[in-house]
Residue, then its C-alpha position, 0 to 999 in steps of 0.5 A: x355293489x352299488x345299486x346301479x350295479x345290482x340293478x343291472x345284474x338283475x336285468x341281465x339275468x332277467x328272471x327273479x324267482x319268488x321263492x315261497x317254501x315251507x321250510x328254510x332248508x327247503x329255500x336254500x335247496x331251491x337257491x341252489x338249484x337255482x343257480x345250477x340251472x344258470x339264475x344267479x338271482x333270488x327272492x327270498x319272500x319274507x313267508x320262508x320260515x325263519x327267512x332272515x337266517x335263510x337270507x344270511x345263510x345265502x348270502x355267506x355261503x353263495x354270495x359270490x355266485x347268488x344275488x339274494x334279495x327279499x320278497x313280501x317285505x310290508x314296512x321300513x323297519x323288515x326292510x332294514x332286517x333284510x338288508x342286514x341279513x346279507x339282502x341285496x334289494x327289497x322287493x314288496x307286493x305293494x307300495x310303501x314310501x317308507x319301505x322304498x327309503x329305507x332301503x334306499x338309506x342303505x344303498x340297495x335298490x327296491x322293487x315297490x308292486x304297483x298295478x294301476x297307472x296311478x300307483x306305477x307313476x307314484x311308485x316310480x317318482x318316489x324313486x323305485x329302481x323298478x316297478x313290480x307291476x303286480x299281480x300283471x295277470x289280473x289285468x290281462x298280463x301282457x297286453x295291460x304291461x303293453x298298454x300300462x307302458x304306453x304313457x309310461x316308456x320310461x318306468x321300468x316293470x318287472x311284470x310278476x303274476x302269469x308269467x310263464x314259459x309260454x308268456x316269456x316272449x310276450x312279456x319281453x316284448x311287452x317292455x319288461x326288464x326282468x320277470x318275477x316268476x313263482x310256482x311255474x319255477x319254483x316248484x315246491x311240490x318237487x323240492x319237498x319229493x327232493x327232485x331238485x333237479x327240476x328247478x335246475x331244468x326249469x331254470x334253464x329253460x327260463x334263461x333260454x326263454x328270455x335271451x331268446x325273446x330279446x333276441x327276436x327283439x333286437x332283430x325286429x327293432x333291427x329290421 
């Protein structure tokens, strides 16, 4: 796939869960409960035990169906680790130039955080695929990615931190592509009790969030 076409796959699925657990096994359990409950996209942070073999493992044995990326990458040389390891883009919790041209050098898209103006204008001419404003919720969550995209009507944001079932429609609304969701999706309190099935549920109900608030968008930009 070609970045523009990874890029777009992740914003058609439109939900990028953060997945942060205490064991591979664990990771690759949440990945597939995942994708039953219809995410076909996931961000393997690079806190996962033994995260690189994890990201093989998905990328080899559900690449046909999962999109895997990786998460909390911190400089060039993880980025190129991850992207061997079967990655299909790089996400990160703050900028690095580096990290956005290695990752660039070999083809896949990068997702660098930001959070003020300065840094998503730095992030985005510096040839982010997306921005990760992060953590959005310590700025007021929607109402700063409403205002952040004021200026800024042309820089993609994938808002990360304070995203939930109940902010789901405002973020949309907001401007964002896509959304980075961590434990309000992937509970790892349920997948340690092997009750897998709530990820699934909690997956659907995510998918279902977001077609409907862009829905509600198209019909409003209708009207």
């Amino acid at each position: 796939m070609t970045r523009e076409q990874i890029v777009r796959r992740i914003e058609e699925t439109g939900v990028v869960p953060v997945v942060r657990a205490p064991s591979g096994a664990l990771a690759v359990r949440a990945a597939r409960a995942l994708r039953e409950g219809g995410i076909d996209v996931i961000e393997i942070t690079m806190t996962v035990p033994d995260a690189l073999a994890v990201m093989h493992e998905i990328a080899s044995r559900m690449g046909s169906h999962v999109l895997v990326g990786a998460g909390t990458v911190l400089s060039a040389d993880a980025a190129r680790g991850c992207i061997e390891a079967g990655a299909q883009f790089i996400v990160s919790p703050g900028l690095d130039l580096e990290v956005i041209r290695a990752a660039h050098d070999l083809g896949k898209p990068v997702f660098p955080g930001a959070l003020t103006p300065t840094e998503v204008i730095t992030a985005w001419n510096a040839g982010a695929d997306t921005v990760k404003v992060f953590p959005c919720s310590a700025m007021g969550g929607a109402k700063y990615l409403r205002a952040l995209r004021g200026p800024l009507p042309h820089v993609k944001v994938m808002p990360t931190g304070g995203v939930n079932l109940s902010t789901v429609k405002d973020f949309i609304a907001a401007g964002a592509v896509a959304l980075g969701v961590g434990g309000e999706l992937v509970d790892a309190a349920a997948l340690t009790a092997g009750k897998d099935e709530v990820l699934s549920e909690r997956a659907r109900e995510f998918v279902s969030a977001v077609r409907s608030a862009r829905a509600e968008l198209r019909q409003g930009a209708q009207a």
